[in-house]
DSSP file (Angstrom, degrees, kcal/mol; ACC not computed):
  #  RESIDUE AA STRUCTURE BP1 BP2  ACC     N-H-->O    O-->H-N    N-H-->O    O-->H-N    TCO  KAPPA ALPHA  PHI   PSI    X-CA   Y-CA   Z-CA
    1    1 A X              0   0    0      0, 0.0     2,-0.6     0, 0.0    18,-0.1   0.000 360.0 360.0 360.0 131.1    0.0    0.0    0.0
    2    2 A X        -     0   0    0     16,-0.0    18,-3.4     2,-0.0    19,-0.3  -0.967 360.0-163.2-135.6 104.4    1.6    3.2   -1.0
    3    3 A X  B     +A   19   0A   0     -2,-0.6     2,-0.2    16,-0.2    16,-0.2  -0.707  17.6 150.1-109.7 167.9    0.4    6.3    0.3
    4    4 A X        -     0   0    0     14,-1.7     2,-0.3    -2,-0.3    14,-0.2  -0.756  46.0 -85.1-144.1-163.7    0.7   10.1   -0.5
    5    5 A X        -     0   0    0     12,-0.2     2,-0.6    -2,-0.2    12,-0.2  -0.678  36.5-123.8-103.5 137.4   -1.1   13.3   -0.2
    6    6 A X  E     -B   16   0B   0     10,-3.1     9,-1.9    -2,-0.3    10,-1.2  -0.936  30.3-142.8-124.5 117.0   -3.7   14.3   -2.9
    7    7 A X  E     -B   14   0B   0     -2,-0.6     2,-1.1     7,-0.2     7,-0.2  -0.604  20.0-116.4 -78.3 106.3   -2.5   17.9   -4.3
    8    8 A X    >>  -     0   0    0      5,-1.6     4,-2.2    -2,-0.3     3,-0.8  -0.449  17.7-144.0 -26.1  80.7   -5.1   20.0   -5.0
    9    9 A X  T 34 S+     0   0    0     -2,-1.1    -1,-0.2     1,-0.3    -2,-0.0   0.575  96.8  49.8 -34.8 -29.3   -5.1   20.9   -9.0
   10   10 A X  T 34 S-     0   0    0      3,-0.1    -1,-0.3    28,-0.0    -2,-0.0   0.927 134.4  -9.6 -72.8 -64.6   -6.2   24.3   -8.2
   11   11 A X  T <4 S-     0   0    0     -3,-0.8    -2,-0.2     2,-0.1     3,-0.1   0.783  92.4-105.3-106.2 -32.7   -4.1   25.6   -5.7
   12   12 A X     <  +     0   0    0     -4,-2.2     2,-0.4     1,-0.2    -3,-0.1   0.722  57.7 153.0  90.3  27.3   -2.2   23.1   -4.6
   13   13 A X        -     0   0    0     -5,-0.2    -5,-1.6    -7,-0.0     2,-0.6  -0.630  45.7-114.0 -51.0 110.3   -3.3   22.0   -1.3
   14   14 A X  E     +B    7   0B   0     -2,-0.4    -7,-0.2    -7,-0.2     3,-0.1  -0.808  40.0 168.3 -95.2 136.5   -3.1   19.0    0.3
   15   15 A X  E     -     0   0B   0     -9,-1.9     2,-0.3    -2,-0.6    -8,-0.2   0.797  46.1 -19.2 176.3-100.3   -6.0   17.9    0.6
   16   16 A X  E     -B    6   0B   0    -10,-1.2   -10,-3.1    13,-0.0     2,-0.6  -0.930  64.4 -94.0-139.0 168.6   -6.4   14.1    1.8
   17   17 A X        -     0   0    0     -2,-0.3   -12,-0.2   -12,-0.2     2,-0.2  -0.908  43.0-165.6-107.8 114.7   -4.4   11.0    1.9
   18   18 A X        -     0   0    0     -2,-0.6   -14,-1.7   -14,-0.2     2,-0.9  -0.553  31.5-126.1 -87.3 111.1   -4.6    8.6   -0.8
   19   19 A X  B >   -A    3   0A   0    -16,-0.2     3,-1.8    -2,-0.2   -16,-0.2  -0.588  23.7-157.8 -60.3 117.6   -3.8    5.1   -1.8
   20   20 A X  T 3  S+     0   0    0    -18,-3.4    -1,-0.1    -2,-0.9   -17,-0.1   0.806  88.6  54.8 -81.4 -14.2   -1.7    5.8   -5.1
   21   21 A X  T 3  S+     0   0    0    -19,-0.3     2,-0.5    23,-0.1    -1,-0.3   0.557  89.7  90.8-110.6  25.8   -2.5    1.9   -6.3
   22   22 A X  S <  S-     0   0    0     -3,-1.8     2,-0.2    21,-0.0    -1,-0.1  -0.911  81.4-128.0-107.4 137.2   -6.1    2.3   -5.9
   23   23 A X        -     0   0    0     -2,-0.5     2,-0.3    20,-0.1    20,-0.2  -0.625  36.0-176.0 -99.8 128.9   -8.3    3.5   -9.0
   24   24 A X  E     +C   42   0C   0     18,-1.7    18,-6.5    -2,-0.2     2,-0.3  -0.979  13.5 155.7-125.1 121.0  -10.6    6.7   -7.4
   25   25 A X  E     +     0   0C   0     -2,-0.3     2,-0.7    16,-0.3    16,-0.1  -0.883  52.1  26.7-138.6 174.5  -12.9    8.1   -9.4
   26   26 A X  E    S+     0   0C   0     -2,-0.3    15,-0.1     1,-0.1     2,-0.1  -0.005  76.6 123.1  66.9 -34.3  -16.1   10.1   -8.3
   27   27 A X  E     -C   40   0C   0     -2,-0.7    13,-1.8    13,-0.5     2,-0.4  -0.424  41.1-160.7 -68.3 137.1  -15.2   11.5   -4.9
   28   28 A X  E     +C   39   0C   0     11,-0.2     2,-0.6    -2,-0.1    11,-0.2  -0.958  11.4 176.8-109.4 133.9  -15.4   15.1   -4.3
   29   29 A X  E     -C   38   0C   0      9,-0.6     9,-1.9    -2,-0.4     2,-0.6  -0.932  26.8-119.7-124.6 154.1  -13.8   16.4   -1.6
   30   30 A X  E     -C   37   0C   0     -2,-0.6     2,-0.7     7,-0.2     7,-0.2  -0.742  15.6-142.2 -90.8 121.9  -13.7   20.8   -0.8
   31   31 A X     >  -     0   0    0      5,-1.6     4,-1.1    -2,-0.6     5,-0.5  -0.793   7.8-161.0 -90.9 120.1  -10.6   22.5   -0.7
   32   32 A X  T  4 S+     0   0    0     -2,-0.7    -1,-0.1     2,-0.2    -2,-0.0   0.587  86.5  67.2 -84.3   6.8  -10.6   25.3    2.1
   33   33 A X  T  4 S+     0   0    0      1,-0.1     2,-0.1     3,-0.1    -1,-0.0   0.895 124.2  12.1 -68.3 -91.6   -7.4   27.2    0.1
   34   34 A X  T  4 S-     0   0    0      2,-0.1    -2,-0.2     1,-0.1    -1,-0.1  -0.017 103.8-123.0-100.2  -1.5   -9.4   28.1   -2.7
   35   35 A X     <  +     0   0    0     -4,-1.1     2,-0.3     1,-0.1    -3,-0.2   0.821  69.4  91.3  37.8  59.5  -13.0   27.4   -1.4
   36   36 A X        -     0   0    0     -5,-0.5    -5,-1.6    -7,-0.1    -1,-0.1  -0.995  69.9 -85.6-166.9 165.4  -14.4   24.9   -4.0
   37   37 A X  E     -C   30   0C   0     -2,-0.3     2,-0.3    -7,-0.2    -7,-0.2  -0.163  29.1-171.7 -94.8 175.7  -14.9   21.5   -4.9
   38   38 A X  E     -C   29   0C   0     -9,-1.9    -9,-0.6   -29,-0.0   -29,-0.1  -0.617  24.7-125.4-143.7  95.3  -12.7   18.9   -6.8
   39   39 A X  E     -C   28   0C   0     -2,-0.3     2,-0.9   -11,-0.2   -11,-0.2  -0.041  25.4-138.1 -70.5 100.0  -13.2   15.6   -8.1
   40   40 A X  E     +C   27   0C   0    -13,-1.8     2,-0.6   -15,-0.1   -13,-0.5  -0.324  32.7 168.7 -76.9 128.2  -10.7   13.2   -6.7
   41   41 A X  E     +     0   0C   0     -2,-0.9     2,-0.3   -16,-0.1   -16,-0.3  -0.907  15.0 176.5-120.1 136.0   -9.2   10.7   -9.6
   42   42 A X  E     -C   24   0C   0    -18,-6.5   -18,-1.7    -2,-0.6     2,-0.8  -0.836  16.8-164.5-146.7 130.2   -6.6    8.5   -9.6
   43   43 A X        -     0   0    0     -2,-0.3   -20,-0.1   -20,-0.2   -21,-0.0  -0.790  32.3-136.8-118.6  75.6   -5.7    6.0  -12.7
   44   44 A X        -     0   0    0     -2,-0.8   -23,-0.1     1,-0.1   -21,-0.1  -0.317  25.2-116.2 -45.8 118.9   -3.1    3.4  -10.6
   45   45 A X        -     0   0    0      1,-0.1     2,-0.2     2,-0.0    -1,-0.1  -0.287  44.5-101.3 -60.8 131.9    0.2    3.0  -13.6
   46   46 A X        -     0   0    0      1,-0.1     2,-0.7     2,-0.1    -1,-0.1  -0.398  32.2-112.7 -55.3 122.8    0.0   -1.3  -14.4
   47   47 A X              0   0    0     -2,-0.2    -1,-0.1     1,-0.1    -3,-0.0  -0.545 360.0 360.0 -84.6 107.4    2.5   -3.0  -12.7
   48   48 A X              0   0    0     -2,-0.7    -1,-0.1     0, 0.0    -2,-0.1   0.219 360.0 360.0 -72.4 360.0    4.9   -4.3  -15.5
């Protein structure tokens, strides 16, 4: 399991902590830097 922080696109917030090899799509979460919402996605790279 490999976590990080998920970086706001906007501003550049962090935001929440994320498994990086699990595929997220749909969740919104609010950023209080910038006051608005943000779709969290994440497309895990195929382990080759």
């Amino acid at each position: 399991m490999v976590k990080e922080w998920y970086i706001c696109p906007v501003c550049g917030q962090k935001l929440l902590i994320i498994d990086k090899t699990k595929f997220i799509e749909g969740v919104y979460a609010w950023c209080k830097k910038h006051k608005g919402d943000i779709e969290i996605k994440n497309e895990p790279e195929p382990n080759a």
